[in-house]
PDB file of N, H, CA, C and O in Angstrom:
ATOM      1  N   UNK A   1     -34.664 -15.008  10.873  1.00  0.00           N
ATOM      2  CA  UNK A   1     -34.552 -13.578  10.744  1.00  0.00           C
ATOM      3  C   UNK A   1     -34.505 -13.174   9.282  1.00  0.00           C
ATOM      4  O   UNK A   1     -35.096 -12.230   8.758  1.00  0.00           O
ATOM      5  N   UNK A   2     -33.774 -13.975   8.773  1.00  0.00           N
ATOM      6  H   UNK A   2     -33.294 -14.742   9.198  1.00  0.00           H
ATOM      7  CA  UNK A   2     -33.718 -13.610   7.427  1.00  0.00           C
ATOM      8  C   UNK A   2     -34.963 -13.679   6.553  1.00  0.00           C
ATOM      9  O   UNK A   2     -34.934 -13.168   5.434  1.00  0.00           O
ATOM     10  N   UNK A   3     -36.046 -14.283   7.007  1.00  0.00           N
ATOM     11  H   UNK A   3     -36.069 -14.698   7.916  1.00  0.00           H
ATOM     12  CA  UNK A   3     -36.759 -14.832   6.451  1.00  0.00           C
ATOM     13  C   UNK A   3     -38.473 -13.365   6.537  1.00  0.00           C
ATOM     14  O   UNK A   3     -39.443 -13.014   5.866  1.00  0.00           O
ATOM     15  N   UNK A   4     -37.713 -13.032   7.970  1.00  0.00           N
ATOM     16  H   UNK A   4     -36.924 -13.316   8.515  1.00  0.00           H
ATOM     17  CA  UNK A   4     -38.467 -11.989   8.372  1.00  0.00           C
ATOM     18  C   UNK A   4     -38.065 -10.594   7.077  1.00  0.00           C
ATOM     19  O   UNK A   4     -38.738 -10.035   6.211  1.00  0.00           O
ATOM     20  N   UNK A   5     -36.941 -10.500   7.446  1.00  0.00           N
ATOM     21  H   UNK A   5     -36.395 -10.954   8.150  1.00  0.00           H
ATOM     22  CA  UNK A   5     -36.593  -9.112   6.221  1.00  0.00           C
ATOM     23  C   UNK A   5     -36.823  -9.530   5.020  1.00  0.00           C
ATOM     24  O   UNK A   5     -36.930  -8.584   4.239  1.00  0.00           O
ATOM     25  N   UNK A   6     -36.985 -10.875   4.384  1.00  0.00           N
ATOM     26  H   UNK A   6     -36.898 -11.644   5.018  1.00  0.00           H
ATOM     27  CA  UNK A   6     -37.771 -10.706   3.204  1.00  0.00           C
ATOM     28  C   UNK A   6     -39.341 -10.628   2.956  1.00  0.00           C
ATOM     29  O   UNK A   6     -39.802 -10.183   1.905  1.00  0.00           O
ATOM     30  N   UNK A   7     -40.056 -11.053   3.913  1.00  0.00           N
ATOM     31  H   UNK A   7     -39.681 -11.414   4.767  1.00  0.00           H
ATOM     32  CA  UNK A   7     -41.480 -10.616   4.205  1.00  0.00           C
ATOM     33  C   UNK A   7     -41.641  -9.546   4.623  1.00  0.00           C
ATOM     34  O   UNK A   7     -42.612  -9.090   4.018  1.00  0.00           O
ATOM     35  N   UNK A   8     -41.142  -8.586   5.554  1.00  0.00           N
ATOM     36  H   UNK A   8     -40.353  -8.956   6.045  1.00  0.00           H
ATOM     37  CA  UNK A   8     -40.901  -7.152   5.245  1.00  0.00           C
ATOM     38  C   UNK A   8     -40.507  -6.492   3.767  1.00  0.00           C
ATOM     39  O   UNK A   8     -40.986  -5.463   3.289  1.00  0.00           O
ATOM     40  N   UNK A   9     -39.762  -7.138   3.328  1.00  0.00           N
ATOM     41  H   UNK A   9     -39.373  -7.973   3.716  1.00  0.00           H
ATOM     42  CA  UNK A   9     -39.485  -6.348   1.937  1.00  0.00           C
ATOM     43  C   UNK A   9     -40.830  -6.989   1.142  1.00  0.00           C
ATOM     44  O   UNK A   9     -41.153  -6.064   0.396  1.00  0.00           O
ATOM     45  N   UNK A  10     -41.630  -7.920   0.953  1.00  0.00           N
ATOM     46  H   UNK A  10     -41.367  -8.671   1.559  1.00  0.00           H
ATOM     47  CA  UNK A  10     -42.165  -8.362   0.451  1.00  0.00           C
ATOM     48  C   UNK A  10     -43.690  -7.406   0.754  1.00  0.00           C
ATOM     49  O   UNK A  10     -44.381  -6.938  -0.151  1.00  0.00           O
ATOM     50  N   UNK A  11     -43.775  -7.366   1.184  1.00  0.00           N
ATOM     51  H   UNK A  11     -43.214  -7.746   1.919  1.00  0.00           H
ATOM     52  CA  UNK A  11     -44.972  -6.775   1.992  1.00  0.00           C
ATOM     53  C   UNK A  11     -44.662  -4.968   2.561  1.00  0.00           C
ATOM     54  O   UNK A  11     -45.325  -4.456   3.463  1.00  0.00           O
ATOM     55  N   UNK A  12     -43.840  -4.434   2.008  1.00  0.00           N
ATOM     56  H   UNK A  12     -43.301  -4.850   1.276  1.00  0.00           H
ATOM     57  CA  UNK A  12     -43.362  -3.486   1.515  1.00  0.00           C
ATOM     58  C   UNK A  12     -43.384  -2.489   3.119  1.00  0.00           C
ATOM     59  O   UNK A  12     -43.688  -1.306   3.273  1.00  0.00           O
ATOM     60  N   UNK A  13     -43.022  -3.319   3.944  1.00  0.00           N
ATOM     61  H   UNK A  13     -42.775  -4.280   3.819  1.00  0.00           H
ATOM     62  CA  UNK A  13     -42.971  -2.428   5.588  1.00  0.00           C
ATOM     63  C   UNK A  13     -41.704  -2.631   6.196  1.00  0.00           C
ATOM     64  O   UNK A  13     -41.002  -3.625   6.382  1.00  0.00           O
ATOM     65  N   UNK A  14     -41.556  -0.914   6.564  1.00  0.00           N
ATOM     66  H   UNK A  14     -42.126  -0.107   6.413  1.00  0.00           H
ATOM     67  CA  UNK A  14     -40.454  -0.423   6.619  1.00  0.00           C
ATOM     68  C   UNK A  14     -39.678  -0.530   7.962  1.00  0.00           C
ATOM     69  O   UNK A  14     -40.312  -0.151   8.947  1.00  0.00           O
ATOM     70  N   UNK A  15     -38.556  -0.929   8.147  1.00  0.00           N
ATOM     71  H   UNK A  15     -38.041  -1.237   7.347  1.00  0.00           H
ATOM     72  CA  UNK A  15     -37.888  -1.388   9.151  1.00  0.00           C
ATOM     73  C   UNK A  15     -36.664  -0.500   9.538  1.00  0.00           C
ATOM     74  O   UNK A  15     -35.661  -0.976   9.007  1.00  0.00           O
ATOM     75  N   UNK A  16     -36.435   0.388  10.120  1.00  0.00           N
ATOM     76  H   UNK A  16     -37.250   0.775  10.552  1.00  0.00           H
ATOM     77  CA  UNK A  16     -35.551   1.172  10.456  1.00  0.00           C
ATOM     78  C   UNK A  16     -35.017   2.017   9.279  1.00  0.00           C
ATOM     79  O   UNK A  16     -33.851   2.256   8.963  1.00  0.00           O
ATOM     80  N   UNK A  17     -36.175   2.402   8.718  1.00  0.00           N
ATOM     81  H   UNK A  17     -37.122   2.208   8.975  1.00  0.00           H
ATOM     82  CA  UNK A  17     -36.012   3.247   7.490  1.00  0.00           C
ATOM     83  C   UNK A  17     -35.897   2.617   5.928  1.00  0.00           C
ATOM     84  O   UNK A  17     -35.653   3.457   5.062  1.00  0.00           O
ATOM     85  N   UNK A  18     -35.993   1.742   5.653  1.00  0.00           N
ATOM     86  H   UNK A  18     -36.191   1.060   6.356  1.00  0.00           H
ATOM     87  CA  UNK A  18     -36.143   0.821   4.542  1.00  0.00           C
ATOM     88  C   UNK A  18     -37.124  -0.375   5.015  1.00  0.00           C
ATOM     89  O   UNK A  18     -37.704  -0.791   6.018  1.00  0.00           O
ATOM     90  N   UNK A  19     -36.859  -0.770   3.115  1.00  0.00           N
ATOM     91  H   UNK A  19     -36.388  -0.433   2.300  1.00  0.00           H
ATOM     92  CA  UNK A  19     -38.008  -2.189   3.526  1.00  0.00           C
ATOM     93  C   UNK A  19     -37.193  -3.163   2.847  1.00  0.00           C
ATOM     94  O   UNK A  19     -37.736  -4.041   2.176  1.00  0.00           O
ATOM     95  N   UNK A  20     -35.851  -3.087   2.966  1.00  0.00           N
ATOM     96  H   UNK A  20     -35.410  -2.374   3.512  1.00  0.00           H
ATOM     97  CA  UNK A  20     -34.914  -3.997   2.095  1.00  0.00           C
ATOM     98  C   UNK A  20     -33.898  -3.649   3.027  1.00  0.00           C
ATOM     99  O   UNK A  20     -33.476  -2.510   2.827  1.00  0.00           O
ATOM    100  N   UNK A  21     -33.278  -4.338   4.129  1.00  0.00           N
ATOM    101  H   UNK A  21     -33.620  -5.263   4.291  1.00  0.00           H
ATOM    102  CA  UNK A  21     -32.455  -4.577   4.917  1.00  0.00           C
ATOM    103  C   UNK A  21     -31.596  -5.913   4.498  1.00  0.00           C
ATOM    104  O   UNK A  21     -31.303  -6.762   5.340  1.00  0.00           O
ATOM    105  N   UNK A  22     -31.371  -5.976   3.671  1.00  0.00           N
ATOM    106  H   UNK A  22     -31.608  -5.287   2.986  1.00  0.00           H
ATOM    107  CA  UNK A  22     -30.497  -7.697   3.636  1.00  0.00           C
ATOM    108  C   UNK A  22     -29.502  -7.327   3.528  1.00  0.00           C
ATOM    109  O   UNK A  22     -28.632  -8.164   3.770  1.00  0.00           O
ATOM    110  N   UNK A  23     -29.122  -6.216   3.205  1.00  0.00           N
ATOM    111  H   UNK A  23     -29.829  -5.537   3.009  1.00  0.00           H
ATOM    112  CA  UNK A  23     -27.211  -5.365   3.506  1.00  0.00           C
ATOM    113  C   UNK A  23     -27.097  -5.836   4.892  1.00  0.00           C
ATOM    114  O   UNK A  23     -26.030  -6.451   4.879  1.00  0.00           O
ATOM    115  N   UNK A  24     -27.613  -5.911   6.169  1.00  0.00           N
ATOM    116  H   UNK A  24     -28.479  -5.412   6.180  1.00  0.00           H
ATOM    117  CA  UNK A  24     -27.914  -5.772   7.495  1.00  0.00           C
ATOM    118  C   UNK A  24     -27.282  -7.298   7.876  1.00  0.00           C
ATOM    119  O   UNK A  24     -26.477  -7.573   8.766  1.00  0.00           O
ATOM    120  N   UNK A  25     -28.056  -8.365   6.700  1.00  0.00           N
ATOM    121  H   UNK A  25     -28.710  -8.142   5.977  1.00  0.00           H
ATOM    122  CA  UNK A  25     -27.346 -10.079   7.150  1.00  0.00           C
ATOM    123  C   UNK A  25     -26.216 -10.594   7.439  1.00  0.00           C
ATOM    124  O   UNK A  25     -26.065 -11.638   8.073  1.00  0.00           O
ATOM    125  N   UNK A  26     -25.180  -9.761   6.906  1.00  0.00           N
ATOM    126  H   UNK A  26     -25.302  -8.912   6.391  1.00  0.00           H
ATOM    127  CA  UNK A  26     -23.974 -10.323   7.093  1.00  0.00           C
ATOM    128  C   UNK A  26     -23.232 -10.116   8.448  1.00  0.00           C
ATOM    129  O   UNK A  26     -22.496 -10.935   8.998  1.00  0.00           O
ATOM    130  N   UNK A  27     -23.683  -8.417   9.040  1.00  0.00           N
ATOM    131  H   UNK A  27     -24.281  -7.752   8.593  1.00  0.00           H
ATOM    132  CA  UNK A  27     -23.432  -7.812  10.349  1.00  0.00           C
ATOM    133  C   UNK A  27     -24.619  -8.944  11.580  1.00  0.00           C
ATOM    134  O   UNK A  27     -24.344  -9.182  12.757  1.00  0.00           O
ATOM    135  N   UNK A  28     -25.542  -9.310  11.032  1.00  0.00           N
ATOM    136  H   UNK A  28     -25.765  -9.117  10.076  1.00  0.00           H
ATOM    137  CA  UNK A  28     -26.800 -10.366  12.105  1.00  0.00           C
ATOM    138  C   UNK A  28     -25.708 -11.494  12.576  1.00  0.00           C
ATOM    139  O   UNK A  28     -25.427 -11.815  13.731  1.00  0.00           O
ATOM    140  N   UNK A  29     -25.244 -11.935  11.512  1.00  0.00           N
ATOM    141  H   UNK A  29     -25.472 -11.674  10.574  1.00  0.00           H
ATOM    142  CA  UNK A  29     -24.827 -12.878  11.478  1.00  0.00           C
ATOM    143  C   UNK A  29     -23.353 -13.071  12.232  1.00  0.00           C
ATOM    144  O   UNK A  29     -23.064 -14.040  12.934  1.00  0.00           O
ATOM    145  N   UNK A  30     -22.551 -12.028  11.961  1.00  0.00           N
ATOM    146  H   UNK A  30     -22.786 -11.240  11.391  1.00  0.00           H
ATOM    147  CA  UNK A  30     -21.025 -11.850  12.777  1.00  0.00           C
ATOM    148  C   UNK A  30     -21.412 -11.781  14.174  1.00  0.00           C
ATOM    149  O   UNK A  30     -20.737 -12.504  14.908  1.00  0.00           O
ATOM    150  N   UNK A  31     -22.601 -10.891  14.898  1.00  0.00           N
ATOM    151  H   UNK A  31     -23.149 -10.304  14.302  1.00  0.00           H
ATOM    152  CA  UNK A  31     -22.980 -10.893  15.794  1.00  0.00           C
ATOM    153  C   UNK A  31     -23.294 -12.100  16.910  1.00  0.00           C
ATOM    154  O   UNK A  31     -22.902 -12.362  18.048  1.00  0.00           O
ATOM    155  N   UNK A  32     -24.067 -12.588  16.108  1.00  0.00           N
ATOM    156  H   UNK A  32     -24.386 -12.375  15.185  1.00  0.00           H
ATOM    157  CA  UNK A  32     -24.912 -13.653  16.382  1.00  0.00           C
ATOM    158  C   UNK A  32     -23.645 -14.410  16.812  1.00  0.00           C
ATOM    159  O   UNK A  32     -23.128 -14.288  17.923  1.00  0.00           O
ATOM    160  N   UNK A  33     -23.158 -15.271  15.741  1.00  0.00           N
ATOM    161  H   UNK A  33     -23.579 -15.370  14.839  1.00  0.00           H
ATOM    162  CA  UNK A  33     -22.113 -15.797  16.041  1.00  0.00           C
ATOM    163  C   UNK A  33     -21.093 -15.758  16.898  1.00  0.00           C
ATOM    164  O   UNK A  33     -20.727 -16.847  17.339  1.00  0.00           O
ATOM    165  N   UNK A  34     -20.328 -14.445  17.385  1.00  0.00           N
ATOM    166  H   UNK A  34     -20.626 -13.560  17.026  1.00  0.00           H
ATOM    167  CA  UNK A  34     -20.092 -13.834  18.334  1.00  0.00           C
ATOM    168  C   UNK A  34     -20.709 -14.010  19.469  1.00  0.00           C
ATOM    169  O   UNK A  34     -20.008 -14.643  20.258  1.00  0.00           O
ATOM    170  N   UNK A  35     -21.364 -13.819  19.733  1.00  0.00           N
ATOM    171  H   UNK A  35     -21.934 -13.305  19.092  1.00  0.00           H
ATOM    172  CA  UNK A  35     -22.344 -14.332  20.637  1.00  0.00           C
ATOM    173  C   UNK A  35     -22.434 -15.484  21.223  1.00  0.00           C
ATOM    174  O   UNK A  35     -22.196 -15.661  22.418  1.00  0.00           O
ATOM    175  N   UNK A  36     -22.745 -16.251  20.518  1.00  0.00           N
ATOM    176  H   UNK A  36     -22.939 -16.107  19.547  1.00  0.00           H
ATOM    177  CA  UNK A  36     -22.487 -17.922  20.188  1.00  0.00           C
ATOM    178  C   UNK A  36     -21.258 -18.672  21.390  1.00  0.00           C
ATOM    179  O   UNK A  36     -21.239 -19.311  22.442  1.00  0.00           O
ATOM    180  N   UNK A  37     -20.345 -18.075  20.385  1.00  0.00           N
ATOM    181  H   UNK A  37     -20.361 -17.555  19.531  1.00  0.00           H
ATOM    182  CA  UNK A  37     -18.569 -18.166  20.753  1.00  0.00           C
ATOM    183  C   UNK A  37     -18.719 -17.689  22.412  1.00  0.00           C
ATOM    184  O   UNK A  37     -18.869 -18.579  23.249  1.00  0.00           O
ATOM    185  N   UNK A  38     -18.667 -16.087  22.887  1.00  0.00           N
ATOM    186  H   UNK A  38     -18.545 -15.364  22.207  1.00  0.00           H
ATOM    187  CA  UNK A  38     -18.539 -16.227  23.395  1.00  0.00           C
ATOM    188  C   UNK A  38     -19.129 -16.584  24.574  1.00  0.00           C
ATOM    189  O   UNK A  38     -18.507 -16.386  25.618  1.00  0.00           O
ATOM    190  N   UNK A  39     -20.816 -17.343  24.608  1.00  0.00           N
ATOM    191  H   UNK A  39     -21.321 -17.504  23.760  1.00  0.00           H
ATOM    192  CA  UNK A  39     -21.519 -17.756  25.666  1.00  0.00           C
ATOM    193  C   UNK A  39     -21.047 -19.799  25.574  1.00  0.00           C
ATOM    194  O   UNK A  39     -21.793 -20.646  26.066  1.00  0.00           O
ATOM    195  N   UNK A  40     -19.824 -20.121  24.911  1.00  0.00           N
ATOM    196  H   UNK A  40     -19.219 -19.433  24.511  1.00  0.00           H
ATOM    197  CA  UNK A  40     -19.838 -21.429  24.625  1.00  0.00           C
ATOM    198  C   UNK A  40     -20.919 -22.313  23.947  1.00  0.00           C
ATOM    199  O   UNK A  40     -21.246 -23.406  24.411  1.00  0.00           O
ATOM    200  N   UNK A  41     -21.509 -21.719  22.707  1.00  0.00           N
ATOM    201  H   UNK A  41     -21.243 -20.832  22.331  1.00  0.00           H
ATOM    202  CA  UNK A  41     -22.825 -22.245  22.177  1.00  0.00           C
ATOM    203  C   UNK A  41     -22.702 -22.451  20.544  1.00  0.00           C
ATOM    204  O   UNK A  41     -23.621 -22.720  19.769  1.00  0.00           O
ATOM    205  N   UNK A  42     -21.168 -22.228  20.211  1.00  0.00           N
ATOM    206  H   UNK A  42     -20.422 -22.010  20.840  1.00  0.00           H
ATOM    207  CA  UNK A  42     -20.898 -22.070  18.805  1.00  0.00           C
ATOM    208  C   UNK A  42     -21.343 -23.195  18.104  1.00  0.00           C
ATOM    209  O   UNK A  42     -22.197 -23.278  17.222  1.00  0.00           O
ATOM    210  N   UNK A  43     -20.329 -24.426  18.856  1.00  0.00           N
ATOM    211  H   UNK A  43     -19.635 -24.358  19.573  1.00  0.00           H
ATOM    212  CA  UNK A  43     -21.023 -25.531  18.012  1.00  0.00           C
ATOM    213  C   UNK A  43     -22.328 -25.786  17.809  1.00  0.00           C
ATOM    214  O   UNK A  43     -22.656 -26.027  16.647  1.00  0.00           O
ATOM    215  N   UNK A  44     -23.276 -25.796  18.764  1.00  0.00           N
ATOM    216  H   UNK A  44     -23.010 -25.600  19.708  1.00  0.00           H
ATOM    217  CA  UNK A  44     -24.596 -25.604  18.467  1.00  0.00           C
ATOM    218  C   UNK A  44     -24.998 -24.578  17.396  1.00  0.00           C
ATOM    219  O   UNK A  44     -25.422 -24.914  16.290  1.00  0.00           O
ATOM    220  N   UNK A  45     -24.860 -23.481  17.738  1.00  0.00           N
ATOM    221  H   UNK A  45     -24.515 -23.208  18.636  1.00  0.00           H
ATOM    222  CA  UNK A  45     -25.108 -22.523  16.634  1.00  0.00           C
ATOM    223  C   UNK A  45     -24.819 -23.157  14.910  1.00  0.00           C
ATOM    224  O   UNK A  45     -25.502 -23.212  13.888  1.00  0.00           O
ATOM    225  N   UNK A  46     -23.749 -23.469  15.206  1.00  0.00           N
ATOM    226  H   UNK A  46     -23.193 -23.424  16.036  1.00  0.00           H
ATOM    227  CA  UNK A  46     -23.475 -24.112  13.438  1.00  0.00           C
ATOM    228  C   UNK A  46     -24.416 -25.394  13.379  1.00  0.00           C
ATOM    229  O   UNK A  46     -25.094 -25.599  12.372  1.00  0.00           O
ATOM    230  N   UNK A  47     -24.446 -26.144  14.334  1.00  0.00           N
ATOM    231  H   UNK A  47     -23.895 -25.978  15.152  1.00  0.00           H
ATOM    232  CA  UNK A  47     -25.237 -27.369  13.423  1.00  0.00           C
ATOM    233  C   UNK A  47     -26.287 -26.948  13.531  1.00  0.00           C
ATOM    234  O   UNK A  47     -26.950 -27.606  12.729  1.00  0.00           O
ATOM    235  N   UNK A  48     -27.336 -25.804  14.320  1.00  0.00           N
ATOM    236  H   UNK A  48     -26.797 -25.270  14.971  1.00  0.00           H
ATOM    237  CA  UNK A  48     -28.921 -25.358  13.748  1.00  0.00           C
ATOM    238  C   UNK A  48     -28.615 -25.209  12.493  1.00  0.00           C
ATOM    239  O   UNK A  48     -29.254 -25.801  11.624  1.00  0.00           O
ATOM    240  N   UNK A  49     -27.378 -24.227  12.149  1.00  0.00           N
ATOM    241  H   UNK A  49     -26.858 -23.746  12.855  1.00  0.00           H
ATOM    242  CA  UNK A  49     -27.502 -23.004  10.794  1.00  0.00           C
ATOM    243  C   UNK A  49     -27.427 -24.087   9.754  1.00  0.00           C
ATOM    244  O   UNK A  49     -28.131 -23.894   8.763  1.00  0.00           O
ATOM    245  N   UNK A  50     -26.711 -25.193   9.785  1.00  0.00           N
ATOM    246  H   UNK A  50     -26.139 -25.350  10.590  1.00  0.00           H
ATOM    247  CA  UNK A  50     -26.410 -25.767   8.799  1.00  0.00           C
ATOM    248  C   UNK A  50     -27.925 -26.515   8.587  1.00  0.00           C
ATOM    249  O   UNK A  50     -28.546 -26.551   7.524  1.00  0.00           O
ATOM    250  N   UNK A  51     -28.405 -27.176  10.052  1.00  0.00           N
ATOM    251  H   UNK A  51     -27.901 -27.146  10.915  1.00  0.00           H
ATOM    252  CA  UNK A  51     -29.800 -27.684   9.475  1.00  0.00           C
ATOM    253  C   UNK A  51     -31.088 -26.957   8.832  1.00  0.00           C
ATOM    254  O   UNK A  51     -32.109 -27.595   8.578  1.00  0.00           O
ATOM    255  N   UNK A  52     -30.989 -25.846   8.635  1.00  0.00           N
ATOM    256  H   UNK A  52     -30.159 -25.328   8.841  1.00  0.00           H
ATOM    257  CA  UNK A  52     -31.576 -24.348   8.799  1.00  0.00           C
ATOM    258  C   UNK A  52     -31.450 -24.477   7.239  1.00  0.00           C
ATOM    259  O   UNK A  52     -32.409 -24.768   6.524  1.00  0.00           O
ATOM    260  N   UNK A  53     -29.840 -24.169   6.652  1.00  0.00           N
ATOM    261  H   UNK A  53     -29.062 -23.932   7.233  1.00  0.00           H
ATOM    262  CA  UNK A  53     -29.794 -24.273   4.982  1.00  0.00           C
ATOM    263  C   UNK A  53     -30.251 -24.994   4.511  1.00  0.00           C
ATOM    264  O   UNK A  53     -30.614 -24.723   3.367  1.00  0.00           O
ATOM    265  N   UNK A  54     -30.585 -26.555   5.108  1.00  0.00           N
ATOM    266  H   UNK A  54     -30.291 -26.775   6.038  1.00  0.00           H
ATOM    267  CA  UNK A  54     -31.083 -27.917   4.130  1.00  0.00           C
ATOM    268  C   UNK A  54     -32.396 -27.821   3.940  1.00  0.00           C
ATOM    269  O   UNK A  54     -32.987 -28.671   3.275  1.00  0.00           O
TER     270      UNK A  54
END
């Protein structure tokens, strides 16, 4: 996802009224996670994200 809002910003198309949403990552992310937690999928979730950073 993240990767998406910088090719949107990159490519200068506008996404719910801007083309620079990365204020938006930190709320994706609480969500997401949330999510995660409560469908029992957290641990999974962290070891994608972590393989995801490398």
């Amino acid at each position: 996802m993240v990767e998406a809002i910088n090719e949107d910003e990159e490519n200068n198309i506008v996404v719910m009224g801007s083309n620079d949403n990365t204020d938006m990552i930190p709320d994706i992310s609480y969500e997401v996670t949330k999510l995660m937690k409560d469908k029992g999928f957290y641990t999974v979730w962290e070891s994608v994200s972590k393989d995801e950073m490398n």
